[in-house]
Structure formats: structure tokens, C-alpha cells
DONURO-216904 format. One record per atom (N, C-alpha, C): residue number from 0; atom name; x, y, z. Coordinates in nm, 4 decimals. Atoms other than C-alpha are relative to their C-alpha. Example, Ala and Ser with C-alpha at 12.3 -4.5 7.8 and 13.67 -1.06 7.14 Angstrom:
{0; N; {0.0890; -0.1190; 0.0000}}
{0; CA; {1.2300; -0.4500; 0.7800}}
{0; C; {0.0900; 0.1200; 0.0000}}
{1; N; {-0.0820; -0.1190; -0.0060}}
{1; CA; {1.3670; -0.1060; 0.7140}}
{1; C; {-0.0770; 0.1090; 0.0730}}
//
This chain:
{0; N; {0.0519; 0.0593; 0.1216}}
{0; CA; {6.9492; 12.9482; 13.0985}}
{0; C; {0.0946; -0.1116; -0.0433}}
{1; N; {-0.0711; 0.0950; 0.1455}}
{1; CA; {7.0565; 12.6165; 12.9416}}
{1; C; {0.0313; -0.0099; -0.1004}}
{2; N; {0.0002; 0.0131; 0.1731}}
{2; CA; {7.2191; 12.5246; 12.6482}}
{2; C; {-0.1466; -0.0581; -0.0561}}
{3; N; {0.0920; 0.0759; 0.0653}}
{3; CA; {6.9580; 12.4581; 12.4132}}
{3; C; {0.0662; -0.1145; -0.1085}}
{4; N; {-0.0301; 0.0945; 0.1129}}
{4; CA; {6.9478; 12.1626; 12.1470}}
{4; C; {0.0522; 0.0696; -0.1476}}
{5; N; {-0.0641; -0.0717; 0.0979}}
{5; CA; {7.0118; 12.4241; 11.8525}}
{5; C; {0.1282; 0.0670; 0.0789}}
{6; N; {-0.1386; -0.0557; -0.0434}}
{6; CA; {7.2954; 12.5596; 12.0503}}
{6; C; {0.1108; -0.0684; -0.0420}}
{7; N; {-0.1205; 0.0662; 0.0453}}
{7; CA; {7.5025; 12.2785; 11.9958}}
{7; C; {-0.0052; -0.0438; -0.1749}}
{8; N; {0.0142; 0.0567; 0.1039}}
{8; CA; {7.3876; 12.2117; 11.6409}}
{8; C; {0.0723; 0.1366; -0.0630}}
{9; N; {-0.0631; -0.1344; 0.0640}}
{9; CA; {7.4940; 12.5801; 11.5643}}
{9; C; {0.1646; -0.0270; 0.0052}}
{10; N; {-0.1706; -0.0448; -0.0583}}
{10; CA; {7.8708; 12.5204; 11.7387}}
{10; C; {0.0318; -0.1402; -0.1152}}
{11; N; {-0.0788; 0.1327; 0.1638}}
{11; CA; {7.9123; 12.1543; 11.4703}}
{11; C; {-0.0178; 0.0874; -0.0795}}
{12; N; {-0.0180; -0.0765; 0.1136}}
{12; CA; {7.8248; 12.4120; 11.1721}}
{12; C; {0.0863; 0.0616; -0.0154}}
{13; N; {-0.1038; -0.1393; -0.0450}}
{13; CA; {8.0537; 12.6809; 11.3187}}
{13; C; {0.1296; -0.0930; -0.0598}}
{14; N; {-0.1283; 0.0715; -0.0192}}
{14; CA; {8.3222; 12.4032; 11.3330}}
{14; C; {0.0233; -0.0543; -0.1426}}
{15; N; {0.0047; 0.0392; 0.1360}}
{15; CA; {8.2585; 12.2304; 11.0110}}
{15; C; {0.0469; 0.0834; -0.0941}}
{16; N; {-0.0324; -0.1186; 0.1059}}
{16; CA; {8.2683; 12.5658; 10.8112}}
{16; C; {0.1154; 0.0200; -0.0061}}
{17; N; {-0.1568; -0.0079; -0.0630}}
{17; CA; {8.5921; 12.6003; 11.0274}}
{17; C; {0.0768; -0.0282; -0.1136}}
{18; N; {-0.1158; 0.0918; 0.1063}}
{18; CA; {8.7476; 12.2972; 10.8345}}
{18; C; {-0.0167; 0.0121; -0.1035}}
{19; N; {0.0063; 0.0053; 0.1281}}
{19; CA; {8.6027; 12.3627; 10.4978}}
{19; C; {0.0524; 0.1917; -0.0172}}
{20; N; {-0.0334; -0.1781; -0.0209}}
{20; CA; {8.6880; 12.7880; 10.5383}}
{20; C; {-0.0920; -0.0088; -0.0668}}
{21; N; {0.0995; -0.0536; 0.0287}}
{21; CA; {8.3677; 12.8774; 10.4815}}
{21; C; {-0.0736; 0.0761; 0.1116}}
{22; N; {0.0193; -0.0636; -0.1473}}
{22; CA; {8.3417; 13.1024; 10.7655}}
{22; C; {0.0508; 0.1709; -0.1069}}
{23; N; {0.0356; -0.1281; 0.0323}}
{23; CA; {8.2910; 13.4774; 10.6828}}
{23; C; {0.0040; 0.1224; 0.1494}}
{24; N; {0.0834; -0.1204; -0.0922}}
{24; CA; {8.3013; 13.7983; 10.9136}}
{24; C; {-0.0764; 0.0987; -0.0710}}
{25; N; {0.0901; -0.0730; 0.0322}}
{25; CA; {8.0082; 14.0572; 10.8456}}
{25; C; {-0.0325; 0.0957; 0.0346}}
{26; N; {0.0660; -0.1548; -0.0678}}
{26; CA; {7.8816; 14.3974; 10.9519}}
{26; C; {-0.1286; -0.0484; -0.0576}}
{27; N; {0.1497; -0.0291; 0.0459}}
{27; CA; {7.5242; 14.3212; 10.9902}}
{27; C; {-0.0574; 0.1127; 0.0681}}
{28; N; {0.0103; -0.1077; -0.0961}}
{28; CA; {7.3295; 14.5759; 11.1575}}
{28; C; {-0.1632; -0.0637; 0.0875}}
{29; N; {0.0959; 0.0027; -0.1085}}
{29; CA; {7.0868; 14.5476; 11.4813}}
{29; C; {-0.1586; -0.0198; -0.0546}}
{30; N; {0.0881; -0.0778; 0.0232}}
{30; CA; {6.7862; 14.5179; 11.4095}}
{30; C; {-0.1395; 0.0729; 0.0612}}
{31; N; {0.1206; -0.0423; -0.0704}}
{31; CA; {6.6157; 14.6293; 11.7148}}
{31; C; {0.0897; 0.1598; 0.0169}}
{32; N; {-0.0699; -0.0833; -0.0255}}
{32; CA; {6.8947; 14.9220; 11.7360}}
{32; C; {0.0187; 0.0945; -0.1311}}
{33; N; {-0.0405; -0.0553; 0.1640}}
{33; CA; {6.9907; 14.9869; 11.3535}}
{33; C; {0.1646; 0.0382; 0.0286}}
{34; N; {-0.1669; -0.0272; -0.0530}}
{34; CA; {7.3966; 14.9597; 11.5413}}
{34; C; {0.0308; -0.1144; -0.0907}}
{35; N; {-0.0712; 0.1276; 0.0884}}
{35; CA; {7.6334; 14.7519; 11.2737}}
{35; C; {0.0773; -0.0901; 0.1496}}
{36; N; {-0.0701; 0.1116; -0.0814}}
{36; CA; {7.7271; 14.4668; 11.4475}}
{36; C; {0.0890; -0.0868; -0.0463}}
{37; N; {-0.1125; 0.0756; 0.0786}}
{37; CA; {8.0065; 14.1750; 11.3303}}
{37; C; {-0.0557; -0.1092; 0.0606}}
{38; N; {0.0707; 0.1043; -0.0100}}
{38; CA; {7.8922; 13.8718; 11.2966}}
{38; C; {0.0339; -0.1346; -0.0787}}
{39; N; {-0.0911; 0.1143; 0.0759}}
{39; CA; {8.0674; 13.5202; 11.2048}}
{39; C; {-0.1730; -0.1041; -0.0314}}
{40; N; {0.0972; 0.0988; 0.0585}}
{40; CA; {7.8404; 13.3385; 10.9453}}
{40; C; {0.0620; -0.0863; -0.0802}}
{41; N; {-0.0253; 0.0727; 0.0723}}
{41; CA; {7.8828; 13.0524; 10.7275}}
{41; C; {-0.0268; 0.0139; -0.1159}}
{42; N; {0.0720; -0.0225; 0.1657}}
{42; CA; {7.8756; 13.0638; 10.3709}}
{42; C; {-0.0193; -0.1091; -0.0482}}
{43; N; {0.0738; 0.1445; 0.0294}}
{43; CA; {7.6425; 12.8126; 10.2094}}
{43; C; {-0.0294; 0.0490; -0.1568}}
{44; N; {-0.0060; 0.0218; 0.1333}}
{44; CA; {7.6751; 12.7939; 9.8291}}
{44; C; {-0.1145; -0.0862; -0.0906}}
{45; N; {0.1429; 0.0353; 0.0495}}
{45; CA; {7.3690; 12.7398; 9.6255}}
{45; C; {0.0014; -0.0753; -0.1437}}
{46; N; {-0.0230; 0.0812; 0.0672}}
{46; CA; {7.3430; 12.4863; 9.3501}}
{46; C; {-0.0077; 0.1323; -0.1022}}
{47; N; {-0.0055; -0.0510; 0.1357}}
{47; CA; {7.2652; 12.7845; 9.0929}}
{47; C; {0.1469; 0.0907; -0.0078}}
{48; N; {-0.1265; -0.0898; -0.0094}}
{48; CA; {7.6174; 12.9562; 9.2059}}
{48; C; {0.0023; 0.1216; 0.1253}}
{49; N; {-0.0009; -0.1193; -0.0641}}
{49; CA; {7.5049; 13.2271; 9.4283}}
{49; C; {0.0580; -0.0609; 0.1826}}
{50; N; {-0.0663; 0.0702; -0.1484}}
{50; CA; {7.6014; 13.1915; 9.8159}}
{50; C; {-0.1449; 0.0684; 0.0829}}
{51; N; {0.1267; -0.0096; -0.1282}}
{51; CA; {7.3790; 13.2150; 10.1438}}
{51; C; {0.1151; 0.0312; 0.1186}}
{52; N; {-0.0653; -0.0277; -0.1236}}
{52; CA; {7.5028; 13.4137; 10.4470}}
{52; C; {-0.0109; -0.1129; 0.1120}}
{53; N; {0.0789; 0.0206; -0.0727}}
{53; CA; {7.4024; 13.2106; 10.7530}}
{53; C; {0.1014; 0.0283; 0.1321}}
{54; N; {-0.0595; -0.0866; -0.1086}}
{54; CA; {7.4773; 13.4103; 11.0847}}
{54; C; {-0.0393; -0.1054; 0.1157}}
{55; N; {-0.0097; 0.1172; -0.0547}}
{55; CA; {7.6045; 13.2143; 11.3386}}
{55; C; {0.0640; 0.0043; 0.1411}}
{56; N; {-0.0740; -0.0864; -0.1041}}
{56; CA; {7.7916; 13.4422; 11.6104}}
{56; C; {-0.0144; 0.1392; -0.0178}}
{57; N; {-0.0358; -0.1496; -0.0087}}
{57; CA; {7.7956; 13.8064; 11.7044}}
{57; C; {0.1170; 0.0181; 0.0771}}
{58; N; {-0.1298; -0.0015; -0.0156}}
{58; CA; {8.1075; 13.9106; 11.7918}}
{58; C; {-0.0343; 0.1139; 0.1400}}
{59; N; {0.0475; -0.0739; -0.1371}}
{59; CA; {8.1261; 14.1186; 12.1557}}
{59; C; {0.0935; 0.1530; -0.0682}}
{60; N; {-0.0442; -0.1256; 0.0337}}
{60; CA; {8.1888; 14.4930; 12.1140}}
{60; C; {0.1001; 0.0714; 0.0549}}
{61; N; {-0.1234; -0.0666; -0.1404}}
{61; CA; {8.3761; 14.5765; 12.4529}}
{61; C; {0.0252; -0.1603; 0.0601}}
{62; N; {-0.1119; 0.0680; -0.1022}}
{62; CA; {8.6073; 14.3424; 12.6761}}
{62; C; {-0.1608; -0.0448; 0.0328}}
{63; N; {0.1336; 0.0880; 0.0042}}
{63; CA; {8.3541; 14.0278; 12.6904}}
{63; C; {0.0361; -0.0595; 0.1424}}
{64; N; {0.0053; 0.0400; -0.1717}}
{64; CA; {8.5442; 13.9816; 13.0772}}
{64; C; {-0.0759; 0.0952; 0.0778}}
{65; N; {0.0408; -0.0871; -0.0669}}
{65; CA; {8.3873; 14.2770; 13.1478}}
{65; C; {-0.1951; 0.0053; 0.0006}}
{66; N; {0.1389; 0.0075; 0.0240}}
{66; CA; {8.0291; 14.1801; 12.9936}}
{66; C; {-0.0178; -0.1520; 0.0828}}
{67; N; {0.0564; 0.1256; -0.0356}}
{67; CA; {8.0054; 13.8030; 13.1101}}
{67; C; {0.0657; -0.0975; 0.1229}}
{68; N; {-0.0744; 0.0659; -0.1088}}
{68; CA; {8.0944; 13.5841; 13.4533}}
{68; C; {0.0206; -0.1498; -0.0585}}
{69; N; {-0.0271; 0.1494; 0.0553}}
{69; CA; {8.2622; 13.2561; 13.2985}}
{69; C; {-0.0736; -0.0862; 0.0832}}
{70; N; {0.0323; 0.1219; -0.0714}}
{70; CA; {8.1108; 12.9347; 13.4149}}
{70; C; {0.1083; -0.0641; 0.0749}}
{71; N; {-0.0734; 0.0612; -0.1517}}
{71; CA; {8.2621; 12.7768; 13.7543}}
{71; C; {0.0210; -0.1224; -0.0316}}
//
């Protein structure tokens, strides 16, 4: 599978949030499983004060050399 065009639009947000720290970790949970998962979202601040999660990574559970073969 290719990167898609939202793939890279997700990794500038990721990065952006980076530099402003607006980067969050989360326990969301599965929701084809109902397993809490961790999950790096951005926090997006709403003109009336309140904030907006927006999930942006899941974080790997076990040794991610052991789940994925790096690219060559």
C-alpha cells in the first residue's frame, strides 16, 4: 500500500502541533475490540474555549520490530 495524500497531510499537523505543543497522549478505546488504546492527537481549541481531540497516531502495543519489516 502507498502513502496516501492524507497521509502526509496528517504527518505536517503531527509536526506543527509538535512546534506549537499541542500534541496530547490519550487512552482511546478500539472500537472494533472495546481494547484502550494510546493515541497521539492534536488539540484544536475552539473559538468558544472548549478544545477538540483530533487523533492522529496509535501508538504500537508490543516491540513495533517485531510487528513491522522497515522499508529497504
Amino acid at each position: 500500500m502507498a502513502l496516501q495524500p492524507g497521509h502526509q497531510q496528517n504527518f505536517k499537523t503531527l509536526l506543527t502541533a509538535a512546534q506549537h505543543q499541542d500534541l496530547a497522549l490519550v487512552e482511546c478505546q478500539d472500537s472494533r475490540t472495546g481494547q484502550p488504546v494510546p493515541v497521539i492527537c492534536a488539540v484544536n481549541y475552539e473559538p468558544d474555549g472548549g478544545i477538540a481531540l483530533v487523533p492522529l497516531a496509535q501508538l504500537f502495543a508490543d516491540n513495533p520490530y517485531d510487528t513491522l519489516t522497515p522499508p529497504s
